[in-house]
Structures are given as C-alpha cells and as structure tokens.
C-alpha positions in Angstrom: 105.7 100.9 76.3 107.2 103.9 77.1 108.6 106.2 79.7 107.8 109.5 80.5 110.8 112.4 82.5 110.9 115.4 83.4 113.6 117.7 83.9 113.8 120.9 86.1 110.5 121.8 84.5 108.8 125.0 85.4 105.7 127.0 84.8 105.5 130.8 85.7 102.3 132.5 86.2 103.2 136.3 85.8 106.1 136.1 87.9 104.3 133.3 90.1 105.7 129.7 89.6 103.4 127.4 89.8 104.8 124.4 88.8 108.9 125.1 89.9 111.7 122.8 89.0 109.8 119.5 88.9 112.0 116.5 87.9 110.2 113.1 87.9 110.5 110.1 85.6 107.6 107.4 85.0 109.2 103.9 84.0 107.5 101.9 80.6 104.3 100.3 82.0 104.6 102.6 85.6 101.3 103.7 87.4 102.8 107.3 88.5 100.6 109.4 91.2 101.1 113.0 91.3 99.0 113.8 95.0 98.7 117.0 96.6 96.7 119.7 98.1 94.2 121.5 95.4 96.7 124.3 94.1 100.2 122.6 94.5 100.7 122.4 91.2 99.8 118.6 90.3 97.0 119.4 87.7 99.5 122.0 85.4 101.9 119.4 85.6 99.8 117.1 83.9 98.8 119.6 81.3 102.4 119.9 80.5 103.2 116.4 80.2 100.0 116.8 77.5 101.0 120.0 76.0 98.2 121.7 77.0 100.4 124.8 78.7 103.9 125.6 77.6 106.9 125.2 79.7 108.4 128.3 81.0 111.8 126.4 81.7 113.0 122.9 81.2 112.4 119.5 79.5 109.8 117.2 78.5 110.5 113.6 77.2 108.1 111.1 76.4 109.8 107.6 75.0 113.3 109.3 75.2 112.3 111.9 72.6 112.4 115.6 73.8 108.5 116.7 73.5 108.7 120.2 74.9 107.8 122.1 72.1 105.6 119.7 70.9 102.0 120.2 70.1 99.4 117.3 72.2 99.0 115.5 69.0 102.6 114.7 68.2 103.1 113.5 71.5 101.8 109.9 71.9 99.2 110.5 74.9 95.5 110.0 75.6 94.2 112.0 78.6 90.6 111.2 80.8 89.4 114.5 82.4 87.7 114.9 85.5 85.0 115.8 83.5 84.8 113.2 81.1 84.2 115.2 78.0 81.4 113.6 76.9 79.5 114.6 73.8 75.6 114.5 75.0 74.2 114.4 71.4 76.7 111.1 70.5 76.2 108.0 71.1 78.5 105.6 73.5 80.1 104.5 70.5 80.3 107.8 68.9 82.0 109.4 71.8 84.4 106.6 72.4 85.5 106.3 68.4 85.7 110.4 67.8 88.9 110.7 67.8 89.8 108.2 65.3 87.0 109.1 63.1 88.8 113.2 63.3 92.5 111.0 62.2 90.3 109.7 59.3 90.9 105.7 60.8 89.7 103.2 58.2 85.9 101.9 59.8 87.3 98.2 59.8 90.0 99.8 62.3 87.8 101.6 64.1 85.3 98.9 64.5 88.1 96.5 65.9 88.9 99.0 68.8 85.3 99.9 69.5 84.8 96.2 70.1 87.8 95.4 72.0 87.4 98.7 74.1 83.8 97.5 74.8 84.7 94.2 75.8 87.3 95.1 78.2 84.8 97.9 79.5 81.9 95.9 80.2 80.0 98.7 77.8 78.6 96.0 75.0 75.3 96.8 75.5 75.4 100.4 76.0 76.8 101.7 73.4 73.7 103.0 71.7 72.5 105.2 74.7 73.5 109.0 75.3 75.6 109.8 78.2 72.7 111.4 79.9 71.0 107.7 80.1 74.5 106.8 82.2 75.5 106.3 85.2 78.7 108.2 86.7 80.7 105.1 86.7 79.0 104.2 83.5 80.3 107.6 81.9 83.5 107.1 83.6 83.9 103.7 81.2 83.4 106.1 78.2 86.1 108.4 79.1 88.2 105.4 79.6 87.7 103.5 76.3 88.5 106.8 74.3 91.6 106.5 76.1 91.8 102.9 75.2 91.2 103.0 71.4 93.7 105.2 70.5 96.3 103.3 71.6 98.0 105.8 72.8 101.3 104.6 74.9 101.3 106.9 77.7 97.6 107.7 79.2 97.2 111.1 81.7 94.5 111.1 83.9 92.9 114.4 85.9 91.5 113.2 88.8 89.0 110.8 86.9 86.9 109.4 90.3 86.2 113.0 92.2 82.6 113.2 90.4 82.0 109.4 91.7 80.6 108.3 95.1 82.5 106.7 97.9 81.8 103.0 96.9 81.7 103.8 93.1 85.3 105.0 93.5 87.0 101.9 95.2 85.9 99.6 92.4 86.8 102.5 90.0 90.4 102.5 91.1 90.8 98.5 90.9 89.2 98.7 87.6 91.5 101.6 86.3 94.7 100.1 88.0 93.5 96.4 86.4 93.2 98.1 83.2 96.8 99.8 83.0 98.7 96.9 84.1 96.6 94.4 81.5 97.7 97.1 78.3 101.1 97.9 79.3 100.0 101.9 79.5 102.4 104.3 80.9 100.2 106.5 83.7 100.3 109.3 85.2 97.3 109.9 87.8 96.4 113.4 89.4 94.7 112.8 92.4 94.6 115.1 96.1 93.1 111.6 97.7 95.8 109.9 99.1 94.0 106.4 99.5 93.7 106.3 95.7 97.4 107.1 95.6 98.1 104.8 97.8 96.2 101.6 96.1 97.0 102.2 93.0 100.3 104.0 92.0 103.7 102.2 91.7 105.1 105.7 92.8 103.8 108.6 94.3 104.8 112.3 93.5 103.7 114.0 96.4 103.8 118.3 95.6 103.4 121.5 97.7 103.4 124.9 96.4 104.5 123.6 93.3 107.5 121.8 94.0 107.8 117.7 94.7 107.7 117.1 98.6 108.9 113.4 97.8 108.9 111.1 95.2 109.2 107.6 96.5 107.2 104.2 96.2 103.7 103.9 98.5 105.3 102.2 101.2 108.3 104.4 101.7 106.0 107.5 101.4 104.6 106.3 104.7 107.2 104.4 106.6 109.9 107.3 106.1 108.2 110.6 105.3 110.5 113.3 104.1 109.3 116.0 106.1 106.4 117.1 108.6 104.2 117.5 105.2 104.3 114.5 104.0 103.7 112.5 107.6 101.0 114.5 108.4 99.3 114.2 104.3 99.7 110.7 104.1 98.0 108.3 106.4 94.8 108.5 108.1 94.0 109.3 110.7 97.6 111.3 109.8 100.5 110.9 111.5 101.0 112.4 115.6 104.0 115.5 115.0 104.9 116.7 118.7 107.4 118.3 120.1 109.8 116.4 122.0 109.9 119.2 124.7 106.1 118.8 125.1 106.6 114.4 125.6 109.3 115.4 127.8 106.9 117.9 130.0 104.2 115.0 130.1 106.3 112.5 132.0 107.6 110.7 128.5 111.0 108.6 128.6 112.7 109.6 125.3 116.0 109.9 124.1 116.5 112.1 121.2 119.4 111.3 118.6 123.0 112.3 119.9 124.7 114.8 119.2 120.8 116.8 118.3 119.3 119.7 120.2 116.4 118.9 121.9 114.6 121.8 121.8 114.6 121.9 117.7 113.3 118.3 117.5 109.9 117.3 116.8 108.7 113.7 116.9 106.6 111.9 114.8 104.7 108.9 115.5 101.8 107.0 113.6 98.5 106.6 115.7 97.9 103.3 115.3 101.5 102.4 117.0 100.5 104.5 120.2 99.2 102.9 123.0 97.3 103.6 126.1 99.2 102.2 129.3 98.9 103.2 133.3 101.7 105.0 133.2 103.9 106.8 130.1 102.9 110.5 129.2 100.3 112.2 130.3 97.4 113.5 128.4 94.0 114.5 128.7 91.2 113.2 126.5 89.5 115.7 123.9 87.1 113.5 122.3 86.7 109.6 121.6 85.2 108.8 117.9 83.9 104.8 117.9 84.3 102.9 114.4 83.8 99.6 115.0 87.0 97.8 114.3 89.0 100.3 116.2 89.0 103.8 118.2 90.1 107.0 117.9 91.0 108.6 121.2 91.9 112.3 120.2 94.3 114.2 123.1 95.8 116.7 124.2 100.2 116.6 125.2 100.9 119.5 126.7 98.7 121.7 124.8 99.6 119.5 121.7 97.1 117.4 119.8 97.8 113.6 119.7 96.0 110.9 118.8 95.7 107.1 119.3 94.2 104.8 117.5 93.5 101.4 119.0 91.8 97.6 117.9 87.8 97.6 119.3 86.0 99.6 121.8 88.3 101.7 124.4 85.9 102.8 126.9 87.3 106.8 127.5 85.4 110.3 127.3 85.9 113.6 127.4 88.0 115.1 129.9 89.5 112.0 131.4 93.2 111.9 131.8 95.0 108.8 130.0 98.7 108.1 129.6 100.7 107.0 126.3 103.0 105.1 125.7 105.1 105.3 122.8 108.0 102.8 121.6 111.7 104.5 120.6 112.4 102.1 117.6 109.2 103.5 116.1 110.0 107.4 116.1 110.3 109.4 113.5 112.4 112.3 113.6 112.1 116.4 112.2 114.1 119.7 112.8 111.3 122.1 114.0 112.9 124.7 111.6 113.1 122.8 108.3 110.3 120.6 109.1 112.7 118.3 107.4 113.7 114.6 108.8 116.3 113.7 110.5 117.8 110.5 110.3 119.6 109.4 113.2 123.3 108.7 112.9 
C-alpha cells in the first residue's frame, strides 16, 4: 500500500487557475473523495494525480517518491473513467487483460489475474460477451477488473456510477468501497454526489473554484462545516443558513456568541433538528412535500427560506403560519462577510 500527497499543487488555464494551491494527502489503504460542483476543479485534479495534465506549480508524490514529472505509466496507478473505455469489438476478457497483454505479461500471468479479477467481479460467465451484450453495472465490473489486474497500488476513479441508475448505484458504491478495503488499494474517488461521498470515503476533499473548501472525515464535514458552502453542499435536504437578525425579527430567543456583532452573524441549523412548536419564531409556510417516513415543511423567516424536516405526516399547507423552534446547543455559526465559521470562544 501506498500513499498518495499533494503539495500547493496548481494548474493554470491561460492565466485561469483551475486547480489552485491544492494540498491533500491520501493515507496507504485510504478511500479519499474529492466532491464538488461540476467545474471546481476535482476532475483536473485527478488527472494530475494520473499524469494526464502537467502541473503548472507544485508537487506530486505517490509512495513518498516525487511523481511530478512523471509520465502515467511510471507512476503506479490504474484509473476507471466515467466512461468505462470499453473496447466494443473485445471481448470481456480481452478488455479487462489489455493492458497487460500491451506490457507483454507472460499468458500464465495474465490468466491468474483474469481469473482472480473474475471471481471477485462476479463476471465468470461473461467474459465471452461484447460490452454491447452488457448491462451498465455489468460494464461497470469491466472497467473495474482492468483496474484490478494490474495491480496497480493506488487506483483513481472519475466519477464511475454517473452513467448508472439510482438503485444500480447504491449497490455500486458498496461493491466498489468492499472491493478497496478487501485489496488494500489506495483511492481516490471524483464524485459531485455527496451521498456517495458520504458512504464511501474515509475523507472527503470538498473543492470550489478550484481550491479545497475542507478536507476532513464524513462526519466532521457535516457536524462542523467550514463555511456557508460546505453546510449548505453537504446534507440533504441541506442545511437552514439565516440570518440572525431575521430569527431575531421573527420572535426567536437567541443569544449570539459574546463579544460578536449581531448584525454580521448568520446561523446555521440542520433541518431535521428544527422543530415546529406553538410558540418560537414565526414563519409562514411555502410548501409541504410528504415522503413517507418524514416531512418537509419548506418556510419562509422573514423573507428567508427555512426548512424543517420532521418524523411522519405533519398536517400543514400552503400559506399557514407555523412557529420554530430551534435549540442553542445546536447552532452553527458564520460571519456574513467571509461566509466562514465561527467558533464560539
């Protein structure tokens, strides 16, 4: 196993960074997510883990050895595109075995992978067929057992499941997260779905506009965002941002941090935390969506939109007025200016 680090590397476009001072490090045997936005950057940092665009500025390591200026072959890695990359005239078998066959790998070797990769793939008795006689999931398999014979010790993936359907992707994930953690594989995972970020990564790199938002564990990414950005991309339905003015207009009992301005604080507060009470902060009720094990009561605060999500049916419509109640110790706090947390002292 080995790790994978970044340092302070960018990528310019014609004066343009798009990937700008990214430092990250993936530990030996780590599931790393990079999640953001389409254009913030996560897909070119992939491609320069792989070598497949060169560094404006910075430095690449891969197993402690400086891989910058390295070409994609001298650096260790197998990569599964979003695409898949399939050859439609080959075979499963040919597909999955044609990159050893291009590093001239004795057949005895080569069959020995095949089989192993087949096993652990469920793709035994496919392997004859042509892609087109696949499935998407099935295809998906292919794309992962090329990745799987060459032994590679660091695999990249480019948002693999995006092709896939709804279902087909949450037994994708458990398959793809089984299969790291079972070979010991280094991975880093592009994804803009936060769910599979969530499941499956042991951190998350969560980028904007080419620079990293946060970089912390699952957990931490949701319990103590960074900023405004990051509470309001992670978590669904995402995370209630209000000003504390506006709470403070609807009737709300809050005490903001000492020593803080008032007027520059925002407040942050998951949905599923806020409740509905007969008295609190007033509100008035925009829409109510029903899905069965709970509801989402979307409101207004003062202009601002809030939401609540609560356990069964809550019997609400349109254009009632509701109040909310909200509990201090679960808070979370941003300047207005920064968009920045701030962490009480």
């Amino acid at each position: 196993m080995v790790s994978v680090e970044l340092k302070a590397v960018s990528k310019n476009w014609g004066g343009t960074a798009a990937v700008d001072q990214v430092t990250f490090t993936v530990g030996e045997g780590k599931l790393v997510a990079l999640l953001g936005p389409s254009g913030c950057g996560k897909s070119t940092t992939l491609r320069l883990i792989a070598g497949l665009e060169d560094a404006s500025s910075g430095v690449i390591a891969i197993g402690g050895k400086d891989v910058t200026q390295a070409p994609p072959s001298g650096r260790g890695i197998a990569m599964v595109f979003q695409n898949y990359a399939l050859f439609p005239h080959l075979s499963v078998a040919e597909n999955i075995l044609f990159g050893l066959k291009v590093r001239k790998l004795g057949r005895a070797e080569r069959d020995e992978r095949l089989a192993r990769a087949a096993e652990i793939l469920g793709l035994g008795a496919l392997l004859d067929r042509k892609p087109s006689q696949l499935s998407g999931g099935q295809q998906q398999r292919v794309a992962l057992g090329r990745a799987i014979v060459a032994r590679a010790p660091v695999c990249l993936m480019d948002e693999p499941l995006s092709n896939l359907d709804a279902q087909l992707r949450v037994e994708m994930r458990r398959e793809i997260r089984e299969l790291q953690q079972r070979l010991g594989m280094t991975m880093v995972y592009v994804t803009h779905d936060q769910v599979e970020a969530m499941t499956m990564a042991d951190q998350v790199v969560l980028m904007r506009n080419g620079r990293i938002e946060q970089d912390a564990p699952p957990d931490e990414l949701y319990e103590n965002p960074a900023s405004i950005f990051v509470a309001r991309f992670v978590g669904t339905p995402p995370m209630n941002v209000v000003p504390l003015t506006a709470l403070l207009a609807g009737g709300g009992d809050i005490a903001p941090p000492p020593g803080l301005d008032p007027a520059r604080l925002s407040v942050g507060i998951r949905p599923e935390v806020s409740e509905l009470a007969e008295n609190g902060i007033a509100a008035e009720v925009v829409a109510v969506e029903y899905l069965g094990a709970d509801t989402l009561i979307e409101a207004r605060i003062d202009g601002h939109p809030f939401i609540v999500r609560r356990p069964g049916k809550v019997r609400a419509l349109a254009g009632d007025k509701v109040y909310i109640k909200l509990s201090q110790s679960l808070l979370h706090w941003f300047d207005q200016s920064t968009e920045r947390r701030v962490v009480p002292g």
